[in-house]
C-alpha positions, 0 to 999 in steps of 0.5 A, a space after each residue: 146228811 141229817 146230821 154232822 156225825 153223819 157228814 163226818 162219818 162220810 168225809 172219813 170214809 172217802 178220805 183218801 179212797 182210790 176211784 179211778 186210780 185217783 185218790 180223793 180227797 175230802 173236805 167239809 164243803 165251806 162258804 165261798 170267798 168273794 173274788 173280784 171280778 177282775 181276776 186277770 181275763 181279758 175283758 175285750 174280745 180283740 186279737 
């Protein structure tokens, strides 16, 4: 997008629209958190 007005425009408008018979639901993208690599999988492949 080439500016926030833009993105917010955008969010607004697909904000609760239907696609699919889904409603969707639109936020502003933000960073991502960082998680620790030992999120409760397993780290062996033994049965």
């Amino acid at each position: 997008m080439e500016s926030e007005s833009d993105e917010d425009k955008a969010i607004e408008d697909l904000d609760g629209a239907e696609w699919m018979e889904r409603t969707l639901k639109v936020n502003k993208a933000r960073p991502r958190e960082n998680r620790s690599s030992f999120a409760g999988g397993r780290r062996d492949n033994r049965f």
